[in-house]
C-alpha positions in Angstrom: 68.5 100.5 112.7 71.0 100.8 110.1 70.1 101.7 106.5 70.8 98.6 104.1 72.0 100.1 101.0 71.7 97.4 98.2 74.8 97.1 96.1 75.0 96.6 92.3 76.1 92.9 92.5 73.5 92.0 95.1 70.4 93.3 92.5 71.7 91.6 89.9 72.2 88.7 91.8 68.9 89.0 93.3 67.4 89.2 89.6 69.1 86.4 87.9 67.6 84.3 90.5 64.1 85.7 90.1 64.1 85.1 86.7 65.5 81.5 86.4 63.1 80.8 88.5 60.4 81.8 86.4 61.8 79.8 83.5 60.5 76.6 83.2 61.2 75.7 79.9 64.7 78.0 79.2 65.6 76.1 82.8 65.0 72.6 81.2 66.9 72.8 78.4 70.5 72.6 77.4 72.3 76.7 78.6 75.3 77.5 76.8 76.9 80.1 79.0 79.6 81.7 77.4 81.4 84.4 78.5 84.1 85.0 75.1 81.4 87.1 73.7 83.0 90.0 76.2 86.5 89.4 76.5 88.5 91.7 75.3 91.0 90.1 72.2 88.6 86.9 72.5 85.3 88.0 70.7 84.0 85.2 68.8 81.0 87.6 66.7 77.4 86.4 67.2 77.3 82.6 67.2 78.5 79.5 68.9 79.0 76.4 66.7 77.5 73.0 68.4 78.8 69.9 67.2 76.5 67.3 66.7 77.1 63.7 67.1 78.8 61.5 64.6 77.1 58.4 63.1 78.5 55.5 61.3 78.1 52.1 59.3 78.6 48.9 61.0 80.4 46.2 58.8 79.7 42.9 58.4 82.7 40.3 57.7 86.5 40.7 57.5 87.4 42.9 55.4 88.3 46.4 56.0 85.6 48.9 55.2 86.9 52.5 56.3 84.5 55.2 56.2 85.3 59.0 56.5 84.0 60.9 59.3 82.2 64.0 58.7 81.4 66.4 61.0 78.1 68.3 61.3 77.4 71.0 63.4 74.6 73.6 63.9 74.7 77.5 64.9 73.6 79.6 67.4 73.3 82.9 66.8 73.2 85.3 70.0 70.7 88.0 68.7 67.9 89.2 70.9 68.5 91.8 73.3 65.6 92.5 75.9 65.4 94.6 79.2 63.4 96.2 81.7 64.2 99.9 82.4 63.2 101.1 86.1 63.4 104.7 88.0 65.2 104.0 91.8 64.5 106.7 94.2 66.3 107.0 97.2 64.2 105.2 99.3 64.2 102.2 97.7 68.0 102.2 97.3 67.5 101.6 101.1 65.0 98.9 101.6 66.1 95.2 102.4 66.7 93.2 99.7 63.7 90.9 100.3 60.9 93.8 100.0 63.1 95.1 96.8 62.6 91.7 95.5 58.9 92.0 95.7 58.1 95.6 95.4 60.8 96.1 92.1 62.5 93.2 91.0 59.7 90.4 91.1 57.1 92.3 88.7 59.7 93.7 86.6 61.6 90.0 86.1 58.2 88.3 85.5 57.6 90.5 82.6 61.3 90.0 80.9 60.6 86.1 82.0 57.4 85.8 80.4 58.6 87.0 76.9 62.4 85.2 77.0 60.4 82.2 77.7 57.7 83.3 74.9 60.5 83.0 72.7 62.2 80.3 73.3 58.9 78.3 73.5 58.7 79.5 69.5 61.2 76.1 68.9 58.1 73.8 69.3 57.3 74.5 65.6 60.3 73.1 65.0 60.2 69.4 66.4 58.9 66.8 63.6 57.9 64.2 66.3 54.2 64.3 67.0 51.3 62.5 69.1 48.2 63.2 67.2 45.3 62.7 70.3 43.5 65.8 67.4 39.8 65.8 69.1 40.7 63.7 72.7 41.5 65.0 76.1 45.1 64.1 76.5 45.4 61.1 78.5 48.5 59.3 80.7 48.7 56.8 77.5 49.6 59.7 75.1 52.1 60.9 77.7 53.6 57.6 77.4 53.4 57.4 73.7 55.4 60.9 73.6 58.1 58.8 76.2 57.8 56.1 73.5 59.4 58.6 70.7 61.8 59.8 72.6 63.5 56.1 73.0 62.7 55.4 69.9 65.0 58.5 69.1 67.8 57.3 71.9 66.8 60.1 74.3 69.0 59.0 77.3 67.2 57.5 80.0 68.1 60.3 82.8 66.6 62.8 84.8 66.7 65.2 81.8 63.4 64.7 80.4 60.3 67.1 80.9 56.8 67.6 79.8 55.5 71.2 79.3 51.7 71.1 79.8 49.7 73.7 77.9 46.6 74.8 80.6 44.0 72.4 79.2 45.9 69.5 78.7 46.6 70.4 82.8 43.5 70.4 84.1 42.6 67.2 81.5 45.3 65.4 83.2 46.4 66.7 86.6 42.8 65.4 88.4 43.5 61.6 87.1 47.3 61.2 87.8 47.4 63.8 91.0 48.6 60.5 93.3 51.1 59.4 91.0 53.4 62.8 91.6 55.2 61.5 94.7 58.4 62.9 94.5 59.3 64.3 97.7 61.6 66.9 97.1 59.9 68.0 94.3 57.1 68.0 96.9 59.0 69.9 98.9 60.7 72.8 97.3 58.4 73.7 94.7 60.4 75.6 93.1 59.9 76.4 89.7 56.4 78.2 88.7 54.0 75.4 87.9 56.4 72.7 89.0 53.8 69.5 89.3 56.4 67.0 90.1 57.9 63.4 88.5 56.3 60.7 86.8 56.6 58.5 84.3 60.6 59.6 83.6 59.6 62.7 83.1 59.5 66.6 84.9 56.2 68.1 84.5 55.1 71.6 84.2 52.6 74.1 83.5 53.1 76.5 80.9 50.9 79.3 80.2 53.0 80.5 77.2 52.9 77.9 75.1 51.6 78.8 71.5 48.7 77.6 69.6 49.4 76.2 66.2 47.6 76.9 62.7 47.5 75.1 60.1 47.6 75.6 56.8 44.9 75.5 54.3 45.1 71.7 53.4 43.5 68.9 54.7 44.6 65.8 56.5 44.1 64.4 53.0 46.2 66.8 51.8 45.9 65.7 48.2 49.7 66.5 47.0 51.7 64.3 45.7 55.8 63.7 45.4 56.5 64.6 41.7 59.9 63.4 41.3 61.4 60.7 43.8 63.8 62.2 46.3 66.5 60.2 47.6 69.7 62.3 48.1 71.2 62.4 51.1 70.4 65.6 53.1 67.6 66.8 50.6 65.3 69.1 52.5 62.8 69.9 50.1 60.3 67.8 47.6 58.5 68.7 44.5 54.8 68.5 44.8 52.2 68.0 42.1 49.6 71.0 41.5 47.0 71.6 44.1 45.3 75.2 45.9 45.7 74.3 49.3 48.3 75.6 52.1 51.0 74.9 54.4 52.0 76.6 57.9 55.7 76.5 59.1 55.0 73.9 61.7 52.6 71.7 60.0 53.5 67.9 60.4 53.2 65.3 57.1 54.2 61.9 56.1 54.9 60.8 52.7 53.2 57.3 51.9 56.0 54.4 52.0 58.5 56.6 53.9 59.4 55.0 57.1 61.6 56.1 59.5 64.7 53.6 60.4 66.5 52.6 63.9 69.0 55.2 64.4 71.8 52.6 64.9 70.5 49.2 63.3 68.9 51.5 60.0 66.4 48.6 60.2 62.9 49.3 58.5 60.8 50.4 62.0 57.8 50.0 60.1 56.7 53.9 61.0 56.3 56.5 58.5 58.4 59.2 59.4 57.6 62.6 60.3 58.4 65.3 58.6 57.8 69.2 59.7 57.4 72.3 57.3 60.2 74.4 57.7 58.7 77.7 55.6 55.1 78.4 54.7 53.8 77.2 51.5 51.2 79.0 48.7 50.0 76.1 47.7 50.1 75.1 43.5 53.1 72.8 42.4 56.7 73.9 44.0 59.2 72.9 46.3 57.8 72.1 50.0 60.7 72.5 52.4 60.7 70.0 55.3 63.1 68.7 58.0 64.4 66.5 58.7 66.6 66.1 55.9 66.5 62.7 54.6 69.1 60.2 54.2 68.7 57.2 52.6 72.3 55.2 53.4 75.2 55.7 55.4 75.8 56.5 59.4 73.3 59.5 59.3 70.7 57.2 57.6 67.1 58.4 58.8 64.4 57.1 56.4 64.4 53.5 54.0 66.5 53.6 50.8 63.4 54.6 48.8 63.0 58.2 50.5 60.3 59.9 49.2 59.1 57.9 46.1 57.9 59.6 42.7 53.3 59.8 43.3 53.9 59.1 46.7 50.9 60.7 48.5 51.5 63.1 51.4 48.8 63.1 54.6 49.1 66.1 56.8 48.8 65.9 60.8 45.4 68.0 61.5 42.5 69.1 59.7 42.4 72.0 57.7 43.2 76.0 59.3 43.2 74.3 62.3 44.4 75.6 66.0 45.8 73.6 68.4 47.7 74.6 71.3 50.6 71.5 71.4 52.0 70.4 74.8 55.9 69.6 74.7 57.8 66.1 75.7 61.2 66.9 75.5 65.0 65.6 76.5 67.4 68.8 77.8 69.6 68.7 75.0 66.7 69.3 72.2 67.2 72.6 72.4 69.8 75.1 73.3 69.6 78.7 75.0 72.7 80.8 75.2 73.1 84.1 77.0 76.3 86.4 76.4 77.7 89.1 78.6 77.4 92.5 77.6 79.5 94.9 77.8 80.2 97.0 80.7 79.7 100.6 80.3 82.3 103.0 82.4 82.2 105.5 84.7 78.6 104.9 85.7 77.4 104.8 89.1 76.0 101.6 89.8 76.6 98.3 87.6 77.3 94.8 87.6 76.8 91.6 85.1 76.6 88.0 87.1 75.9 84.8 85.8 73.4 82.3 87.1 73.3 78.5 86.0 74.1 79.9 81.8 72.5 82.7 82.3 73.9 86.1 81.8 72.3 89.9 82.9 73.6 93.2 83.0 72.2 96.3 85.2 73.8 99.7 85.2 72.5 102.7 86.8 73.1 106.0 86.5 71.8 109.6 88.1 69.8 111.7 86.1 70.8 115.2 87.6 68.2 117.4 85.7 65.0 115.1 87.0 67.2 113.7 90.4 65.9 110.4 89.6 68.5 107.1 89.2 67.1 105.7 85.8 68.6 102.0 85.5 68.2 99.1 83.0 68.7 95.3 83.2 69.5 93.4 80.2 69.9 89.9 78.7 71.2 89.1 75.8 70.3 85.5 74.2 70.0 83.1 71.5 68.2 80.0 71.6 68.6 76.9 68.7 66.9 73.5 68.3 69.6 71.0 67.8 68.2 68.0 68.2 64.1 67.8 67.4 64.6 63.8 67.2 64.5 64.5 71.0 61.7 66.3 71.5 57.7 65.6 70.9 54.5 67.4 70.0 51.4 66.6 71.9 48.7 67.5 70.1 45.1 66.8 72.2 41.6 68.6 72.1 
């Protein structure tokens, strides 16, 4: 039989498919493949500007009301470079692609999966949006209330939509709803590592990775106070009266008499609104940095006119130092996950860079004559944003 020598485009293939198979929360979110980042006389630095929707006023009458549009946008910075680095020998430059999957590139993937996806799953601390079941097994009505959010946020109604289980809100849940997952295909291929299947609008997944959350120091009753009313439009931080106790990036509030308004009507919903710590506080009186920023009028308004009034107590998600490991309702385009292509090196003996459904790798070999080995490396090089956290929502149960 003939030797089957594996060539530098079929490994890389081979591993891109590997790992976006193991990737089931990078492969449910928006991928911004883009392939400027190595083009010779096109390099565009580190980041990739995403515009974000524009908002505006409805008027009421005749008469002409024209309102400028203002752009926003958000960044995404293409940072993190990760890799595995493998010895070939001859022999395996020989084998059939299928036992070089399983023998080389399988292992070596899962690990480079396992901490791509570690990272990206760090954008959970992020989203403002939660469903406090604190002390309760999650339950198919918490599910729903997460579903709930997201429409109330205008998450399209599509196929986009997933829910990242943690492992005990799995077993919790899986046992009771086990003949709701009908899905055939789904069923079928099973492809995705901890795929479950489709119900209730939404994907669902296992995911071992996802992070526990601490708290901070304060207690549901946190005992702060606004000092000073905030009501400017995009204001991202509040003054807070005296007091010992802590905040954890992550941590979820509310202000009293701060409700959240319909995205498009800006009626009153009734609902306080949300709001997540953005960097950790001391404690004492300061400046408690929160999104989402707060606007009080115009197209972008998110909260009622009064914003966060002057003594206006703030109640915090969660009891004091608390852990709790958060499952993850979310629509595709929360969150964004860009790969670049790296450079190729030159007169090398074996490389290639392919990209696979937005994302990007890189392996180059070379021969190491002193030790007759072929030491090679595959890289990826990524980025990963939250864009839009109105889309997303915590689960917080046990």
């Amino acid at each position: 039989m003939a030797n089957s020598i594996l060539t530098p485009t079929a490994v890389t293939r081979e591993a891109l498919r590997i790992l976006h198979q193991k990737l089931n929360f990078v492969g449910s979110i928006n991928r911004t493949y883009d392939d400027s980042f190595a083009k010779s006389g096109a390099k565009i630095g580190d980041s990739l500007k995403i515009r974000l929707p524009n908002q505006y006023v409805v008027r009421s009458g005749a008469t002409l009301s024209a309102q400028d549009t203002t752009e926003s946008s958000t960044t995404l910075q293409i940072a993190t470079q990760k890799g595995v680095d493998l010895n070939f020998t001859s022999v395996d430059l020989t084998l059939s692609l299928d036992d070089f999957s399983k023998r080389i590139l399988d292992p070596a993937m899962s690990v480079l999966a396992a901490n791509v996806e570690a990272d990206a799953l760090s954008m959970a601390l992020d989203v403002y949006n939660n469903v406090n079941n604190i002390g309760s097994a999650i339950t198919f009505n918490k599910l729903m209330m997460s579903r709930k959010v997201l429409n109330d946020n205008l998450a399209p109604m599509d196929s986009n939509r997933t829910v990242l289980l943690n492992t005990q809100d799995n077993v919790d849940l899986v046992d009771a709803l086990k003949g709701l997952f009908q899905d055939s295909n789904a069923i079928k291929e099973q492809y995705k590592e901890g795929s479950m299947g489709r119900t209730g609008g939404f994907d669902f997944y296992e995911n071992t990775l996802m992070a526990n959350q601490t708290t901070g120091s304060a207690a549901a009753s946190t005992g702060y106070t606004v000092n000073g009313a905030v009501t400017a439009n995009g204001s991202a931080a509040v003054t807070v009266q005296t007091g010992s106790t802590t905040f954890k990036n992550g941590d979820v509030f509310t202000v009293a008499g701060c409700n959240r308004v319909h995205p498009e009507s800006k009626a009153d919903t009734g609902v306080l609104q949300q709001f997540v710590v953005t960097a950790d506080y001391a404690g004492g009186a300061g400046s408690l940095a929160f999104a989402p920023a707060i606007y009080t009028s115009g197209g972008r308004q998110n909260v009622v006119a009064a914003g966060l009034a002057n003594s206006a107590a703030l109640t915090k998600i969660g009891a004091a130092n608390g852990v709790y490991k958060p499952s993850l309702a979310f629509h595709k385009d929360a969150f964004a996950f860009a790969t670049a292509d790296l450079v190729m090196p030159s007169g090398v003996d074996f490389a290639s860079r392919q990209a696979l459904d937005g994302l990007s790798m890189r392996i180059v070999r070379q021969y190491d004559i002193n030790n007759d080995k072929f030491p090679c490396r595959l890289d990826i090089l990524y980025g990963y944003k939250t864009i839009r956290a109105e889309l997303a929502a915590r689960i917080l149960s046990n």
